[in-house]
C-alpha positions in Angstrom: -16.4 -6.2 58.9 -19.9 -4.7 59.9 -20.5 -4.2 63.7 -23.0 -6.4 64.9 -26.2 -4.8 66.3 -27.3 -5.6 70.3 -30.6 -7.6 70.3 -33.3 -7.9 72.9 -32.4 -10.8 74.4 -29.2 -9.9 75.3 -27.2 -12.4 73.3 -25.0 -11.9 70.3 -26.4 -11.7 67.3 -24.8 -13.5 63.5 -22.1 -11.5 62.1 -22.7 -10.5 58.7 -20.4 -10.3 56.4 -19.5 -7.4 53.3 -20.7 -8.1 50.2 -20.7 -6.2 46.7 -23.9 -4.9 45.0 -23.3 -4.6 41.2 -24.1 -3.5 37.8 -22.0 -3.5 34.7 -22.3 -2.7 31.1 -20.6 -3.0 27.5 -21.0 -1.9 24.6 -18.8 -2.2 21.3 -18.9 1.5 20.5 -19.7 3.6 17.5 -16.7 2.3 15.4 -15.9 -0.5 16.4 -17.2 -4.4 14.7 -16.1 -6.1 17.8 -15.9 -5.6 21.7 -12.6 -6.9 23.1 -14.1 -5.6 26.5 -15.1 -8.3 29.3 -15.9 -7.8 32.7 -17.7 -9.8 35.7 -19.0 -8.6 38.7 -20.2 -10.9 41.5 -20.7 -10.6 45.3 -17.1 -10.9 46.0 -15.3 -10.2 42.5 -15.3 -7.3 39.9 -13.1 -7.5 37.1 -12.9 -5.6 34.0 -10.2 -6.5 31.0 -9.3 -4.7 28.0 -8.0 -7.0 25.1 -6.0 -5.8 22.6 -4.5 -7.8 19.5 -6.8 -6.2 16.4 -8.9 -8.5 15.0 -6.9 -11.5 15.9 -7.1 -11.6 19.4 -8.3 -8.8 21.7 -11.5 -10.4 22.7 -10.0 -13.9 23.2 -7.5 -12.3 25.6 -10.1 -10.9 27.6 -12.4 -13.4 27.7 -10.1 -15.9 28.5 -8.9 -14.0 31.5 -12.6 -13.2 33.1 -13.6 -16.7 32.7 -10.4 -17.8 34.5 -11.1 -15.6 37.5 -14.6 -16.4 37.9 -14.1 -19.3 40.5 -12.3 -16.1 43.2 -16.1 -15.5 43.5 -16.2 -16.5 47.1 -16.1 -15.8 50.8 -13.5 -17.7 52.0 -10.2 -18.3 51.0 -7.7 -20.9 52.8 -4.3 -18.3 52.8 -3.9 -15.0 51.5 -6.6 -13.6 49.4 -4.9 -10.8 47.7 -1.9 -13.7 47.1 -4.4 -16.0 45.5 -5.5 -13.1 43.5 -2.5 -12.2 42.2 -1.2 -15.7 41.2 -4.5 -16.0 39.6 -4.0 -13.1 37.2 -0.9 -14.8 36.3 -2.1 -18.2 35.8 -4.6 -16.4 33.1 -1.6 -14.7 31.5 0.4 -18.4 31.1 -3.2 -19.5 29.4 -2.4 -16.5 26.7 0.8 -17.9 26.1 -1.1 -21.2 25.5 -3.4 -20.2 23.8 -1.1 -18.7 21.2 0.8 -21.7 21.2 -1.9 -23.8 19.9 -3.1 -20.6 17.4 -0.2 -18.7 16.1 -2.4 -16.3 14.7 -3.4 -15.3 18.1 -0.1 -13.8 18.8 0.8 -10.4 19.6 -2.8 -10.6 21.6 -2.9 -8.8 25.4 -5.3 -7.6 27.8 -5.5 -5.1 30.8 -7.3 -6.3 33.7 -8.5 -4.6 37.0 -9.5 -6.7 39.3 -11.2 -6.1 43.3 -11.6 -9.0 45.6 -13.5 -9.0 49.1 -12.9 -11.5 51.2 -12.6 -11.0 55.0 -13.2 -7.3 55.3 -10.8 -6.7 53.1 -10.7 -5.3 49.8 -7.8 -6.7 47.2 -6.9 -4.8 44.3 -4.6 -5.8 41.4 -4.2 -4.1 38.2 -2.1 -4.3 35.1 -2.8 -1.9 31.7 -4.7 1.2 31.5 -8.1 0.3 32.8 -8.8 2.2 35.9 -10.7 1.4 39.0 -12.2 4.9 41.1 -13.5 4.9 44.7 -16.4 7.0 46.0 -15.9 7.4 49.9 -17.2 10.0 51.9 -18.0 12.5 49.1 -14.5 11.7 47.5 -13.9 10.7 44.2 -10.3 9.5 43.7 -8.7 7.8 41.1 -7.2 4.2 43.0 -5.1 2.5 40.2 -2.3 4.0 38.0 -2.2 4.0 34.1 0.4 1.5 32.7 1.1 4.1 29.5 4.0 5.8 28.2 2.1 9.2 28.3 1.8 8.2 32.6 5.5 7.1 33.0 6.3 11.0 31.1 4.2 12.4 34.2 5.8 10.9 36.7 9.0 11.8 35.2 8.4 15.3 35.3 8.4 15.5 31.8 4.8 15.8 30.6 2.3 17.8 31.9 -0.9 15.9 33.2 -3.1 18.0 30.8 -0.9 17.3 27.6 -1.7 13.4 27.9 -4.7 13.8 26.4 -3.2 15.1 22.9 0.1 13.0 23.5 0.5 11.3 20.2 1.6 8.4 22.0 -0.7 8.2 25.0 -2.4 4.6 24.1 1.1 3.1 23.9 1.1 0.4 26.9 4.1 -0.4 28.8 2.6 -3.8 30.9 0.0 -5.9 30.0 -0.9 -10.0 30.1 0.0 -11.7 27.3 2.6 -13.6 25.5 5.1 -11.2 25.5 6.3 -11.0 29.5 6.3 -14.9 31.0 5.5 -13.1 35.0 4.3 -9.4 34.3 4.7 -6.9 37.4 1.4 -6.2 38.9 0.0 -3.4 41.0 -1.1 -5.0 44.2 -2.5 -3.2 47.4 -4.9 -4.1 50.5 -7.0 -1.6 51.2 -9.6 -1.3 54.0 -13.7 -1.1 53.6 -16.4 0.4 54.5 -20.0 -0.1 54.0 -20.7 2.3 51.6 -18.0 2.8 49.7 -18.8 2.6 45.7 -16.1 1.8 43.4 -16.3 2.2 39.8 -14.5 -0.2 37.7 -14.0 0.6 33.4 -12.3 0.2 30.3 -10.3 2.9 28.9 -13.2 3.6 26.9 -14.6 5.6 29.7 -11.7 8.0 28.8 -13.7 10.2 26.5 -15.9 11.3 28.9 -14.6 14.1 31.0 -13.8 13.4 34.1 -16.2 15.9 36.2 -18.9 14.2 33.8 -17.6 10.7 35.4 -17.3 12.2 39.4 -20.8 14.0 39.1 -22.8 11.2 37.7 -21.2 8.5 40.3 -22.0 10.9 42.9 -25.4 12.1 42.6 -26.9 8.4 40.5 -27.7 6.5 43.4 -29.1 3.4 41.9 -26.1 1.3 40.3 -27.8 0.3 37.3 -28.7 3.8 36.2 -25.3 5.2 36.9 -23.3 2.7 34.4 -26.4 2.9 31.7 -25.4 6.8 32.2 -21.7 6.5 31.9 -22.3 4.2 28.6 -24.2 6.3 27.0 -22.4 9.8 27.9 -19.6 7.6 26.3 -21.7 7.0 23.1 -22.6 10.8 23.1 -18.9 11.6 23.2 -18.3 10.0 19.8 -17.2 6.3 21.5 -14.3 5.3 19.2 -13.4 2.5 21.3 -15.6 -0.3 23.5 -16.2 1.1 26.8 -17.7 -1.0 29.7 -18.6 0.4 32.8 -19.2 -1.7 36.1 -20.3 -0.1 39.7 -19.7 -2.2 42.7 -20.9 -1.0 46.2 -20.1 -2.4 49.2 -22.6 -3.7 51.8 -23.9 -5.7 54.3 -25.2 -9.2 53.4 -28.7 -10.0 54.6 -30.8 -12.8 55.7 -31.9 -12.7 51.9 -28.6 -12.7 50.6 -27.7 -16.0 51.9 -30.8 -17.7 51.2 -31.0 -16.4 48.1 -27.3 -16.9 47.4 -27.4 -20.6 45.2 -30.7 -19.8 43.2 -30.4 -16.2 41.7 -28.8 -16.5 38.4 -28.8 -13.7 35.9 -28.5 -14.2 32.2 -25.9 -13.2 30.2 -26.9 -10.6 27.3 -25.2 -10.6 24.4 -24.2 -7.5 22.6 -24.5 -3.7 23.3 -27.5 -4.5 25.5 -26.7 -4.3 29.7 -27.4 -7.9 31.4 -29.6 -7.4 34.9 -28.2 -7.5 38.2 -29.6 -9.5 41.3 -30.1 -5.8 42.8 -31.3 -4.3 39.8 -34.7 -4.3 38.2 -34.9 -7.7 36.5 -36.1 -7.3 32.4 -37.8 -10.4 30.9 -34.6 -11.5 29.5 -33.5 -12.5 33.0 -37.0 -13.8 34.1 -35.7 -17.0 31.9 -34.9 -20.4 34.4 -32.4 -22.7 34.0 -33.7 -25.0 30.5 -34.2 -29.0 30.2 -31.2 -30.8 30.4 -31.8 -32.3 26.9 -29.7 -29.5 25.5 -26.9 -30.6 23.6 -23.6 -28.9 24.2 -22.4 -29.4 20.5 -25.7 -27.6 19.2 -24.9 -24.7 21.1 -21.4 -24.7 20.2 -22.0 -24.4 16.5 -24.8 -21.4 17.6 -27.9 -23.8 17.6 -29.1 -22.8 20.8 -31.2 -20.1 21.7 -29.7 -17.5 24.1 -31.5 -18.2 26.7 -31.1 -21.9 26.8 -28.8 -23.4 29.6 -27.7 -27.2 30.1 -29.1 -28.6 33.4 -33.1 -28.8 35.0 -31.8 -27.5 37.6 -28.7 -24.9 39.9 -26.9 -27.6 41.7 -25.3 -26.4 44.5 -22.5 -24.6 45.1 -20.4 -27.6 45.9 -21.2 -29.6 42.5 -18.7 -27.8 40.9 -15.9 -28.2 43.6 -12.5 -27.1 42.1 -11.1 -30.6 43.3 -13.7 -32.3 41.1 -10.5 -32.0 38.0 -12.8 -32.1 35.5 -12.1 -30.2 32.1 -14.3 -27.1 32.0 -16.9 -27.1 29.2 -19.9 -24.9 28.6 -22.0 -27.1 30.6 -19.2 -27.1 33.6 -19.1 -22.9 33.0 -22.9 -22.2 33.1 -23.4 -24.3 36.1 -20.2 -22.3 37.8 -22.2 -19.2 36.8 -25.5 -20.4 38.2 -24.7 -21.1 41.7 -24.0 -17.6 42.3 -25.5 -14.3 41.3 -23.4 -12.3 39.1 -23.5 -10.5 36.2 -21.0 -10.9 32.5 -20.1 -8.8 29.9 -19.1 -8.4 26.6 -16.7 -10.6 24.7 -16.5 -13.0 27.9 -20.6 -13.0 27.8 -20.4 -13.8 24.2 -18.4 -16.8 25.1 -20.2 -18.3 27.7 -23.5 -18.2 25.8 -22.7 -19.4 22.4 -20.5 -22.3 24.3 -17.6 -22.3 22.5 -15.4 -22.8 25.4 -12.8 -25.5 24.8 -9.9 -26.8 27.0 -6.6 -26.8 27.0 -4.8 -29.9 28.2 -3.9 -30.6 31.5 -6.1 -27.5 32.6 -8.7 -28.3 35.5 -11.7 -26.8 36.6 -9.3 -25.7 39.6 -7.9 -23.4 37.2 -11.0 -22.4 35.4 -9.0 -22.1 31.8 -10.9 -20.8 29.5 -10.3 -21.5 25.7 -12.7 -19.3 24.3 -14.0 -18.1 20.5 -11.0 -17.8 18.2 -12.4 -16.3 15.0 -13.7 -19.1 12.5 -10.5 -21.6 14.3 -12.2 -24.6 15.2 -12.4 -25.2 18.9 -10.4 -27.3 20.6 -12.2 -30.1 22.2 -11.4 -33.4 24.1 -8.6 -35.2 25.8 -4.9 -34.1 26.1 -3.7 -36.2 23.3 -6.7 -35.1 21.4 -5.4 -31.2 22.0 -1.9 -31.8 21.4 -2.7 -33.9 17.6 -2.8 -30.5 15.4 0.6 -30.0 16.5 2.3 -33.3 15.1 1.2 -32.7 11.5 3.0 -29.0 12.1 6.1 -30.7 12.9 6.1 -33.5 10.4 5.7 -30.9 7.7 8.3 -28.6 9.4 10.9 -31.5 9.1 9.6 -32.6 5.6 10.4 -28.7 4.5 13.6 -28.9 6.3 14.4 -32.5 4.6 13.7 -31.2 1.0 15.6 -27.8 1.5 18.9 -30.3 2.6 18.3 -32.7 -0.7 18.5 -29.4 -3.0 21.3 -27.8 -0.7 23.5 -30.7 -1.2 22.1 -31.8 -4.7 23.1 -28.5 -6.0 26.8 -28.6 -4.5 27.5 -32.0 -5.8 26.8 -30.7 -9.1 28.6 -27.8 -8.8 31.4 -29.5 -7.4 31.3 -32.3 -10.6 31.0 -28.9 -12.9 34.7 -28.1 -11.3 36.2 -31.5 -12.4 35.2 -31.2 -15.9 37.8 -27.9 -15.8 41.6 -27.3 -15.5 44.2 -24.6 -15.2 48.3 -24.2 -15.4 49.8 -23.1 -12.7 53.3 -23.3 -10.7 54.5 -26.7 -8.3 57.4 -26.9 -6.8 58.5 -24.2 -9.1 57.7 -26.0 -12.0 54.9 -25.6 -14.5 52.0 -28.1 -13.6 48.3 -29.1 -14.9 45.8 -29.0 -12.4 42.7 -30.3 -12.8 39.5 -28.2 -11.1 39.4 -24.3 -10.5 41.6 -22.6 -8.4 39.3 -21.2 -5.9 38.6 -22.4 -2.5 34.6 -23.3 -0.8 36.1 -22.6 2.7 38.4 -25.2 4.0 38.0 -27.2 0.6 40.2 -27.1 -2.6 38.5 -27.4 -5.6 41.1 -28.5 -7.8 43.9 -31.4 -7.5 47.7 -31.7 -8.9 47.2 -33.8 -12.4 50.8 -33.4 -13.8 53.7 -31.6 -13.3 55.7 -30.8 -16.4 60.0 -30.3 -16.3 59.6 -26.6 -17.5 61.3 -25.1 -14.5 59.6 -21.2 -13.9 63.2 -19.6 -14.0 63.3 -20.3 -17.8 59.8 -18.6 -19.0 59.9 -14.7 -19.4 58.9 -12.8 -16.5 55.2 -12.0 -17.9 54.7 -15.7 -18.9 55.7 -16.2 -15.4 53.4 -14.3 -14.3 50.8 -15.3 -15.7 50.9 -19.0 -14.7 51.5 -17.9 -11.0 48.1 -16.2 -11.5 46.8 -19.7 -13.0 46.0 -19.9 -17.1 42.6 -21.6 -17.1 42.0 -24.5 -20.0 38.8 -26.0 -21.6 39.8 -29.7 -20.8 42.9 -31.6 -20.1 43.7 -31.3 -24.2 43.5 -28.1 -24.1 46.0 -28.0 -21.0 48.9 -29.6 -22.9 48.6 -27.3 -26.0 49.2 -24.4 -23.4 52.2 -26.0 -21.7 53.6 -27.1 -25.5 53.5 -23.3 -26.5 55.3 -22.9 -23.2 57.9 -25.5 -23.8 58.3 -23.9 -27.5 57.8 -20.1 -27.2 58.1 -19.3 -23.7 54.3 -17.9 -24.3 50.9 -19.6 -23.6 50.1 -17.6 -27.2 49.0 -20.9 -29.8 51.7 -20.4 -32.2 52.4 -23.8 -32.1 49.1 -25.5 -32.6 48.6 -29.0 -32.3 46.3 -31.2 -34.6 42.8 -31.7 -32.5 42.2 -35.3 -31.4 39.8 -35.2 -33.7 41.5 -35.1 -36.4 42.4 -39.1 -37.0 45.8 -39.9 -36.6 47.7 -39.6 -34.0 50.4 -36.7 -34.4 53.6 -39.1 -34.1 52.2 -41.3 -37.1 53.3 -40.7 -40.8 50.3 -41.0 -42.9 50.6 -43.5 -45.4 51.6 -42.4 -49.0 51.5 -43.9 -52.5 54.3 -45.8 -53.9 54.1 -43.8 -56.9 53.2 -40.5 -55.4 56.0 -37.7 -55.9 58.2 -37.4 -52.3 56.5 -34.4 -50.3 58.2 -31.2 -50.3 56.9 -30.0 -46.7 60.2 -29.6 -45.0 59.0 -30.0 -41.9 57.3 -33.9 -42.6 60.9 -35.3 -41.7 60.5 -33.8 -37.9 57.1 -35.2 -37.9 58.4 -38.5 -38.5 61.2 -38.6 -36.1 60.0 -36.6 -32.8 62.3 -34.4 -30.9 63.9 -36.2 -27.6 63.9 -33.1 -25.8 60.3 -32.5 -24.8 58.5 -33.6 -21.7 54.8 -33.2 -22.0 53.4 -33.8 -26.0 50.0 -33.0 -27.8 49.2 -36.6 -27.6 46.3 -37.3 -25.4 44.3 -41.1 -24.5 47.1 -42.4 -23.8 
């Protein structure tokens, strides 16, 4: 907290409160087609987020997660502002999980974020990822937050050295980041003290290609805030820039009589693309000369990119208190650009884009208390409405889920019904009770189920077949059909073999093999010695040819 200064009179003069003055640029690189950076930076809040997810979701993550935080842009805080902070940053990585959720193709999508708060003379930090946050004080540049990397975690083992990270093959692999992978990620959190003066420079991993002494000299000798991240930007772009960078300088000061009055009214425009938008300290560029447009504007025009980028819902900045978290309204385009109005700040990147083409729908039961940001989800349409309007795409998903599901059982058991009727068409000798016995199936099992069944047992006792033949019908003789059954247990009953030297007549055939077939009167008698046995059938055997019966 500044000291107040003694006045003439004697008495004691307002205290003034720390503020942040601010610039802040991104850009999307020299290779990239897309900038998954965000960042905000505000009198109170600087933030900066990574996103990662390819061409999914690495800007969604982001800009999801700086348009939940906006709303910490404030002075006062009922409990603990580095608490509030913190549950903040995890409230914005349950929206991720939400978000892929309702978008599956959004999964696998993360985001870094480094965040500083000030609120009572105190500065709050929280960090999560490989973005890094550096503080200027006193002529000392030090490095404040601590990568998140598997090349970092080797260092502080002891077994990398700090110069090998840089050609570590491995040294973008991230060990913590929001998302939907961890449902409570660990954060780093700290308190630290301030001082006006101090100058912290926020950035996205981006900034990496520069070297540092490059980074150090320019944030010490660039005095003016805007110059020094235009500078940083575009030694970055020199450097080759495979990646987004985005840059934001925060210093901290003392408000002024001007600060507070001017506190509800200076709004800054978002610029959209590699451009930097102005700060309220910075020099202003026509872009930011642009007021607040008529309230005519149609949110659904600007959603589908009708509206000009300049264009903003509302006559006029209502004040601060118009947009009251308690209000529990669902926050829309309109309900962000008057949150950004009432305050002067200054957004970046994927998180600009966002705010200014208005495609910023809700996700149910979200709040402007919790400032959740659905933003741009490549060619998805957005999500817009009540609850029950947000949850209808998923009861079509589940109705075809169980239709699939209903289908795939139908076949399933279709296909086993007919493979079990197949079985029952089929049958096999084998041994009962040490007899020889028809079975009708196959003599395999389908776990706890038999697929065959005991159709007759014959008297042929096993004892009296020859060992192979007994073997043989322990191992099961498969037949065609049930005719084809008894011929094998006749040749057994005759020969002791399942060979067909015995072959009966087929069914076929006419007659059935017990019946003489008529002859003529004056036909000569028949000379087949065996037509007598035909005619009287033997007494002894147990199972015939005869089938139909």
């Amino acid at each position: 907290m500044a000291v107040p200064e003694n006045t003439a009179d004697g008495q004691k003069p307002a205290e003034r409160h720390l503020i942040m003055r601010f610039a802040a640029r991104s850009d999307v690189g020299r290779i990239r087609s897309k900038n998954d950076d965000s960042a905000y930076a505000g009198r109170h809040l600087a933030v900066v987020a990574d996103g990662m997810g390819g061409h999914a979701g690495g800007d969604v993550a982001s800009a999801a997660t700086v348009l939940d935080m906006i709303h910490l842009d404030r002075p006062d805080y009922d409990g603990d502002a580095g608490t509030i902070l913190a549950d903040e940053i995890q409230t914005a990585n349950s929206l991720l999980s939400e978000l892929v959720h309702i978008n599956p193709k959004l999964a696998g999508m993360g985001t870094t974020v480094t965040a500083l708060l000030l609120a009572e003379g105190k500065l709050h930090f929280a960090h999560i990822g490989d973005s890094r946050a550096y503080r200027l004080r006193d002529g000392e540049f030090k490095q404040v937050s601590v990568d998140h990397t598997f090349v970092q975690r080797l260092i502080d083992e002891g077994r990398l050295k700090p110069e090998e990270a840089e050609s570590h093959p491995h040294k973008n692999v991230l060990m913590r980041v929001l998302g939907d992978v961890d449902a409570s990620p660990e954060l780093d959190l700290d308190t630290l003290d301030v001082k006006p003066g101090d100058r912290w420079l926020l950035c996205s991993d981006g900034l990496n290609y520069v070297a540092g002494h490059a980074v150090e000299r320019t944030v010490k000798e660039t005095k003016d805030l805007r110059e020094c991240v235009e500078t940083l930007v575009e030694l970055t772009l020199e450097a080759g820039s495979p990646d987004n960078v985005t840059v934001v300088m925060v210093e901290i000061v003392e408000e002024t009589p001007d600060d507070v009055s001017t506190a509800a009214v200076d709004v800054i425009t978002p610029v959209v693309g590699t451009k930097p938008a102005p700060t309220a300290e910075a020099p202003r560029t026509p872009e930011a000369e642009a007021k607040a447009p008529d309230t005519g504007t149609d949110d659904a025009a600007e959603a589908k990119g009708g509206g000009k980028p300049t264009e903003r819902a509302g006559s006029s900045v209502e004040e601060p208190g118009s947009t009251d978290p308690h209000l529990g309204e669902h926050l829309t385009a309109e309900v962000l650009r008057e949150e950004l109005s009432s305050r002067p700040h200054e957004l970046v990147g994927a998180a600009a884009a966002a705010a200014e083409s208005g495609s910023i729908p809700t996700i149910g039961g979200r709040t402007v208390a919790r400032r959740a940001a659905t933003v741009l989800t490549h060619k998805a349409e957005p999500l817009t409405g009540d609850d029950d309007e947000t949850l209808v795409p998923l009861k079509p998903r589940r109705w075809v889920t169980w239709s699939i599901a209903a289908a795939l059982l139908v076949v399933l058991t279709v296909g086993l019904w007919l493979g079990y009727a197949w079985t029952q068409t089929r049958y096999y000798i084998g041994e009962y009770d040490s007899r020889v016995a028809i079975f009708n199936g196959v003599s395999q099992r389908l776990g706890p189920i038999q697929l065959s069944s005991l159709e007759a047992v014959t008297e042929i006792r096993m004892d009296s077949l020859p060992p192979f033949s007994q073997q043989r019908v322990r191992q099961t003789v498969p037949a065609n059909d049930l005719y084809d059954a008894q011929r094998i247990v006749k040749n057994l009953e005759l020969t002791g073999t399942t060979s067909p030297e015995d072959e009966c007549p087929s069914p076929s055939a006419g007659a059935a093999p017990s019946a003489p077939a008529p002859t003529d009167p004056a036909a000569p008698a028949p000379t087949d010695p065996a037509a007598p046995a035909a005619a009287s059938p033997s007494p002894s055997p147990t199972v015939t040819c005869e089938v139909g019966q």
